[in-house]
C-alpha positions as CSV (number, residue, x, y, z in Angstrom):
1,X,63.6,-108.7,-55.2
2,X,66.9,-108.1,-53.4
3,X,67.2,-106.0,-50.7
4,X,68.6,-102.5,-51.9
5,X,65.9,-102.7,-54.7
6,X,63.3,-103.5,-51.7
7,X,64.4,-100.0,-49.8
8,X,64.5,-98.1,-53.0
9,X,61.0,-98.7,-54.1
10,X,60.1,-98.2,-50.3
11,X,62.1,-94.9,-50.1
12,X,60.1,-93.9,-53.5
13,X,56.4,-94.6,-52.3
14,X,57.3,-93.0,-49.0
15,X,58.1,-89.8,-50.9
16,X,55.8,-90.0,-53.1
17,X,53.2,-90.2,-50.1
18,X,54.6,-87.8,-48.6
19,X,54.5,-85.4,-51.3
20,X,51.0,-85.7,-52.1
21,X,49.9,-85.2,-48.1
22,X,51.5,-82.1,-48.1
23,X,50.1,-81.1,-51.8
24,X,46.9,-81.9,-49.4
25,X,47.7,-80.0,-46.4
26,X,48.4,-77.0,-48.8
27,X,45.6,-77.1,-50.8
28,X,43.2,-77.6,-47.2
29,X,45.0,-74.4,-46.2
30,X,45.2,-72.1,-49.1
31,X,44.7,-69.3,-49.7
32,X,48.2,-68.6,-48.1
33,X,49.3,-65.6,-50.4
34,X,48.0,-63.1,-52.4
35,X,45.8,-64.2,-55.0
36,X,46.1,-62.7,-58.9
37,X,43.0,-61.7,-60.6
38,X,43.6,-61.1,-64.8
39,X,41.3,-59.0,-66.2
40,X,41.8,-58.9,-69.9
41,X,40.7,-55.3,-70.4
42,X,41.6,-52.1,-69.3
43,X,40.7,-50.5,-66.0
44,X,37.7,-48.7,-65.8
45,X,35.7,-50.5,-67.8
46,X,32.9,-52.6,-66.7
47,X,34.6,-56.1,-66.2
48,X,37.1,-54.0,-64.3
49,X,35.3,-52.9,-62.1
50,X,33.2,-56.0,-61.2
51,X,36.7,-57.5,-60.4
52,X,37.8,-55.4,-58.1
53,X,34.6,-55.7,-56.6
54,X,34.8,-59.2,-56.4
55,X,38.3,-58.6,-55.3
56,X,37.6,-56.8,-52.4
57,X,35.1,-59.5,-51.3
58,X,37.8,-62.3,-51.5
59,X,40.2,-60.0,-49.5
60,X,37.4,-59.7,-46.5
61,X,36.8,-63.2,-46.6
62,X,40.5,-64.8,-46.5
63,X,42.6,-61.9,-45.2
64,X,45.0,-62.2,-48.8
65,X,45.1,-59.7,-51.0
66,X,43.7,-59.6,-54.3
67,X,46.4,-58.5,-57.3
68,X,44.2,-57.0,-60.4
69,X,46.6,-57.6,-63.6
70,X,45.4,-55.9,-66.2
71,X,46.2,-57.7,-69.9
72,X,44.0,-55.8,-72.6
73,X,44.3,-56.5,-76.4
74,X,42.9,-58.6,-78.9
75,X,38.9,-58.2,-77.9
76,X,40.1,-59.5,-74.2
77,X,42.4,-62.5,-76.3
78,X,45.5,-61.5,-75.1
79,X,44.4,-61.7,-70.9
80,X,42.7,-64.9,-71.8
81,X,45.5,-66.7,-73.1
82,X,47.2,-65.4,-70.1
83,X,45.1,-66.9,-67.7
84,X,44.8,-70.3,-69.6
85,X,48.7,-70.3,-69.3
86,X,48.9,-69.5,-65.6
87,X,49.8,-72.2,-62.7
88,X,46.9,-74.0,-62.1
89,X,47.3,-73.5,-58.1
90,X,44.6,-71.6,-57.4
91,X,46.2,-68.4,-57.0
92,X,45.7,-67.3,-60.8
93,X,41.9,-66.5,-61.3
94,X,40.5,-64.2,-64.1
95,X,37.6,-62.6,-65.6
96,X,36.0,-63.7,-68.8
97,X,32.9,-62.4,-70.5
98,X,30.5,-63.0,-73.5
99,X,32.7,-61.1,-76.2
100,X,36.2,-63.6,-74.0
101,X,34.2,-66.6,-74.2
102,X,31.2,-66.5,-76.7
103,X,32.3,-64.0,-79.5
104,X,36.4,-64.5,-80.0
105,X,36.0,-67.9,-80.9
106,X,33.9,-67.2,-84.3
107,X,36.0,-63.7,-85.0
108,X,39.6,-65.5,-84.2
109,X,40.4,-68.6,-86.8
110,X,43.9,-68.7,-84.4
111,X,42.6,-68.5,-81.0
112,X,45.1,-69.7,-78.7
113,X,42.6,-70.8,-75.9
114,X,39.6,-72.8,-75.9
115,X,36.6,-71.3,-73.8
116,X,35.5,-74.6,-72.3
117,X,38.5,-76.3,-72.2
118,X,41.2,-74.0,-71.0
119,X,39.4,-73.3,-68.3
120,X,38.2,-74.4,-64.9
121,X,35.0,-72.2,-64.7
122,X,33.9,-71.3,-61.2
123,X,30.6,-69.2,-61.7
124,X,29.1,-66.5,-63.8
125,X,29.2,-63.1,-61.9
126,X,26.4,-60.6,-63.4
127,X,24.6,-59.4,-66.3
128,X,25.4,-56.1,-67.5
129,X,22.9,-54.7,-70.0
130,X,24.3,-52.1,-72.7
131,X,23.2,-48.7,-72.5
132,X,22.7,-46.7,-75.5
133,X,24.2,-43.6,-74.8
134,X,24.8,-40.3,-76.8
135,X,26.9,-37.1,-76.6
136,X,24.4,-34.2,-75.4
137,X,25.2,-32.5,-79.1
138,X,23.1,-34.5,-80.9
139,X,19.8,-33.5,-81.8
140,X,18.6,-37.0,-80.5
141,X,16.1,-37.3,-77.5
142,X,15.2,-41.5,-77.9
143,X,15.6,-44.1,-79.7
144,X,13.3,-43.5,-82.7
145,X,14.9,-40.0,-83.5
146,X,18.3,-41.8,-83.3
147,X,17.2,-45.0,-85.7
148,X,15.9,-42.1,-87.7
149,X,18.9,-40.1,-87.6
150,X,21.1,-42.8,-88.0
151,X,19.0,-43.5,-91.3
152,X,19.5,-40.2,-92.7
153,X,23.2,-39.8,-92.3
154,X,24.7,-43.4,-93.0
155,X,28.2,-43.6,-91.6
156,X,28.3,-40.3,-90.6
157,X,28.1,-41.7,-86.6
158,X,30.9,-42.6,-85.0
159,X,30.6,-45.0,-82.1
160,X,33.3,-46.3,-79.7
161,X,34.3,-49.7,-78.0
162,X,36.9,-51.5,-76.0
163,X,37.9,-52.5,-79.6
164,X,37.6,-54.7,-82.4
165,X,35.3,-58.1,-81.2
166,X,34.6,-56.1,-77.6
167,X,31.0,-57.0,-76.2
168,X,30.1,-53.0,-77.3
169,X,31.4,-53.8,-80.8
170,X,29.1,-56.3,-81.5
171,X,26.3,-55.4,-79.4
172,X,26.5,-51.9,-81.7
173,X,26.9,-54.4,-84.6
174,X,23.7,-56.4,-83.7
175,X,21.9,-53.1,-83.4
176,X,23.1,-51.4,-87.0
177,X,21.3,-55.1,-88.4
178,X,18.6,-55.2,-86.4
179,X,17.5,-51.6,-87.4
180,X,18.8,-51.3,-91.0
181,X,21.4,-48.8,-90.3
182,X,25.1,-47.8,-90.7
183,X,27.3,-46.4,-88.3
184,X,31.2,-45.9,-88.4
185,X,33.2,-47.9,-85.6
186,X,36.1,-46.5,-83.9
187,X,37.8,-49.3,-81.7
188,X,39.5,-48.1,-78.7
189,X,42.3,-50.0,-76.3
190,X,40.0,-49.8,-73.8
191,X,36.5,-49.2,-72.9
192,X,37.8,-46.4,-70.7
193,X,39.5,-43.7,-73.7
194,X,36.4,-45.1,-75.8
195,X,34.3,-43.1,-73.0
196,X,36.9,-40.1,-72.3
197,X,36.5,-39.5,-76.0
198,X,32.8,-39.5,-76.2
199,X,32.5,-37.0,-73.3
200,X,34.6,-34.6,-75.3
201,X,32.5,-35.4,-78.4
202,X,35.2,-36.6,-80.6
203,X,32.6,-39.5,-80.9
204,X,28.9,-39.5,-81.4
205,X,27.5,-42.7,-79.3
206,X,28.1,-45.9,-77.2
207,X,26.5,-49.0,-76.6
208,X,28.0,-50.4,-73.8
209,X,28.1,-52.0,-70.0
210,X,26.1,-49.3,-67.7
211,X,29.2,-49.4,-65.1
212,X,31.4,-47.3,-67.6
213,X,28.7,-44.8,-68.7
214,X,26.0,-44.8,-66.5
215,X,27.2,-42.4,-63.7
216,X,28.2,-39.9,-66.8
217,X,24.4,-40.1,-67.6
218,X,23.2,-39.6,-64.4
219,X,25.3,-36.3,-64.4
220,X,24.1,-34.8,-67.5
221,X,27.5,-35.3,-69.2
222,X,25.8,-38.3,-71.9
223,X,22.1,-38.6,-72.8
224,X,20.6,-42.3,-72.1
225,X,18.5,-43.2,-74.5
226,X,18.0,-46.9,-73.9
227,X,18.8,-50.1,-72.3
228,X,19.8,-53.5,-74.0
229,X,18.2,-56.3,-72.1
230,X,15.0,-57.3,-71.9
231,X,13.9,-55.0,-68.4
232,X,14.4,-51.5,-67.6
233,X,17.2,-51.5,-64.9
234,X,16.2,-50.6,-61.4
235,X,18.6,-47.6,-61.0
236,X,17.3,-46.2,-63.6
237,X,13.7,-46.8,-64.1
238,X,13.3,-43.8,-66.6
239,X,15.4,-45.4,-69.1
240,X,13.6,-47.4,-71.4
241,X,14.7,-50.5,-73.2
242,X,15.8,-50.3,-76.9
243,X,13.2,-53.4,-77.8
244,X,9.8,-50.8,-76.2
245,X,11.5,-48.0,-77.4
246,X,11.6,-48.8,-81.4
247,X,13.3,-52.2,-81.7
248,X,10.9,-55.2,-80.6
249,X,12.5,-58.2,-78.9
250,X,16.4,-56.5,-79.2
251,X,18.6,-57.9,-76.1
252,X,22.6,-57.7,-76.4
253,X,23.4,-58.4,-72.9
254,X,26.8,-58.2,-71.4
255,X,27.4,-61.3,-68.8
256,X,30.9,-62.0,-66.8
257,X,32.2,-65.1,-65.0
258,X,35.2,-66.2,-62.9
259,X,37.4,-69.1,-64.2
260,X,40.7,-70.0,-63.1
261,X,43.2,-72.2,-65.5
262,X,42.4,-75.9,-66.2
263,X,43.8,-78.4,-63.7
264,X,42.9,-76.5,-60.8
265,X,42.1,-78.6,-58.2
266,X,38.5,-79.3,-57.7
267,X,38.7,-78.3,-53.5
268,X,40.0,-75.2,-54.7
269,X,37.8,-74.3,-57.2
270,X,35.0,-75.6,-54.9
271,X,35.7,-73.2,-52.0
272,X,36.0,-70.3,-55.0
273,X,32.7,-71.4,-56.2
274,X,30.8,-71.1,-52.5
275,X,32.8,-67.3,-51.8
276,X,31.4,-66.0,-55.4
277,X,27.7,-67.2,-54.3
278,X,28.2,-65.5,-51.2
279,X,29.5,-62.2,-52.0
280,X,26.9,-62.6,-55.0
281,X,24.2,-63.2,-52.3
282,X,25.2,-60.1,-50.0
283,X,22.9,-57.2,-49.5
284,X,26.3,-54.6,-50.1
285,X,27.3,-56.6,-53.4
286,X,23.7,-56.2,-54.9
287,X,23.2,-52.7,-53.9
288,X,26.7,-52.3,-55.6
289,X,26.1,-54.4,-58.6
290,X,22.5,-52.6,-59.3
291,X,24.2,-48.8,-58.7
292,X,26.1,-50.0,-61.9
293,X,23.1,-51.3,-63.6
294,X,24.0,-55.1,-63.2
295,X,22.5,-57.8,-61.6
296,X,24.1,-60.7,-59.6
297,X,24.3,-64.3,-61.5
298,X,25.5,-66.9,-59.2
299,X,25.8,-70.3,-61.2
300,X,27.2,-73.6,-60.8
301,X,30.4,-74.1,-63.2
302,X,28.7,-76.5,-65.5
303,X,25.3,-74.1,-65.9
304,X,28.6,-71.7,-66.8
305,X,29.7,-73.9,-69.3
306,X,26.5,-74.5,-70.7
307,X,25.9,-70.9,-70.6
308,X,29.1,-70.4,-73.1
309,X,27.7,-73.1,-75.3
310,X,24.5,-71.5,-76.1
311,X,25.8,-68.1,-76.1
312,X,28.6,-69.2,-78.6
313,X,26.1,-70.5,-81.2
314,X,24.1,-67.4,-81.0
315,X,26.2,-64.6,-81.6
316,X,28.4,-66.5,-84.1
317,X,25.1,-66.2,-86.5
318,X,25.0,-62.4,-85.5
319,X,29.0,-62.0,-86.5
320,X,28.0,-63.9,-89.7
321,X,24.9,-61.6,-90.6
322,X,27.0,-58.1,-89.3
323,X,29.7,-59.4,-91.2
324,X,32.6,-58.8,-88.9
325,X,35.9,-59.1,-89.3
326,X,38.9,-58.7,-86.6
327,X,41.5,-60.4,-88.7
């Protein structure tokens, strides 16, 4: 080897090095900047708000702002493939949920994102179980006079969602074959106008996330009639669940996780992983989380994975028997 082929190759490696300590130094320092947080819904509505309070956490801990980015559309499709597309630098995170990660893929034949593999998935956030909830019109007091009523006038209930594939779409979905009955969906933008227009009636019912609808209930402006998981919430102990209240062993639960594009390094999503647990862990975030009618879920990222598996599998046989269609 002569020797302005020697220096070249050494000039190279040197750079190379060099590049790859400060890629080092910067990811043992970061986070540097504000951090963006893509939420592929409206604001408002429950994964929404569990952002921001998430957010807020990440802010306290690091001293960097948090950036919410709203990307509705598609059944949460449209955010998704945002996020999958971002830098992976670790200063693109985003929220996904079970209609995101579990649903789309057996509603979307051209889904341009992969729930497992487009992501690098930090931890699952909180269950959020659906509450049944009706305008104060109806002549409806629980969930047996609703099945009932429901029964009587086929399609004559209109119900609202965050739209077509949403997590209150096909939790109303599983309900409607579950109990026999026939309801009329109206898909919103949003889980926010879906809720504006019930509280003015031009809708009859919802059956979604208590942090969009349960401080409406507590005020009198929506009637409660029941809960989607498998235990009464704490905030609202009065409220029974749909499966003791006329529809043994129903659960449609809601669930939401943090993931952050594939390739982000592992340090990165490491250090993400602990601050989640800890805000998840925190006497305020619990208090918060259970005002809402959630409950914290701190995981590791493969139990998250896992999580989507299962879940996947599941309510692809519920989308097959409801016979839903987005497309």
């Amino acid at each position: 080897m002569d020797r302005r082929r020697f220096l070249q190759l050494t000039a190279s490696s040197l750079a190379m090095s060099g590049s790859g300590i400060a890629s080092s130094v910067a990811q043992a320092q970061w986070p540097t900047k504000n951090i963006t947080m893509i939420v592929p819904f409206t604001p408002g509505g429950s994964t929404d708000i569990l952002a921001r309070l998430i957010g807020q956490r990440f802010t306290e801990a690091w001293g960097q702002g948090v950036v919410t980015e709203n990307r509705p559309g598609a059944g949460g499709a449209v955010g998704s493939v945002a996020l999958a597309r971002s830098p992976a630098d670790g200063y693109t995170v985003g929220m996904g949920h079970i209609g995101t990660l579990s649903v789309n893929p057996s509603l979307y034949s051209n889904l341009q994102y992969d729930p497992i593999k487009s992501f690098a998935h930090i931890s699952m956030l909180a269950r959020v179980y659906n509450v049944l909830v009706v305008h104060p019109s109806l002549p409806i007091k629980n969930v047996r006079e609703f099945i009932e009523y429901a029964r009587q006038n086929p399609g004559k209930l209109n119900y609202g969602s965050g739209g077509n594939g949403s997590a209150a779409h096909i939790a109303t979905a599983a309900f409607m074959v579950a109990t026999g009955t026939q309801m009329t969906h109206v898909p919103y933008r949003g889980t926010s106008p879906a809720v504006a227009d019930l509280l003015s009636g031009q809708i009859q019912f919802m059956m979604t996330g208590g942090p969009a609808v349960l401080p409406h209930a507590r005020a009198g402006t929506m009637r409660a009639l029941g809960v989607s998981g498998p235990n009464r919430l704490k905030s609202d102990p009065d409220i029974p669940t749909i499966a003791e209240a006329g529809v043994p062993g129903f659960d449609a639960t809601q669930w939401y996780g943090m993931m952050a594009p594939t390739g982000t390094p592992d340090d990165i999503v490491t250090k993400l992983t602990k601050e989640v647990h800890g805000a998840l862990g925190s006497k305020a975030m619990q208090e918060a989380l259970e005002r809402d009618g959630a409950e914290a879920w701190p995981t590791t990222p493969q139990e998250f994975r896992d999580i989507i598996a299962s879940e996947t599998k599941r309510w692809a046989e519920i989308v097959e028997k409801a016979k839903i269609k987005v497309e």
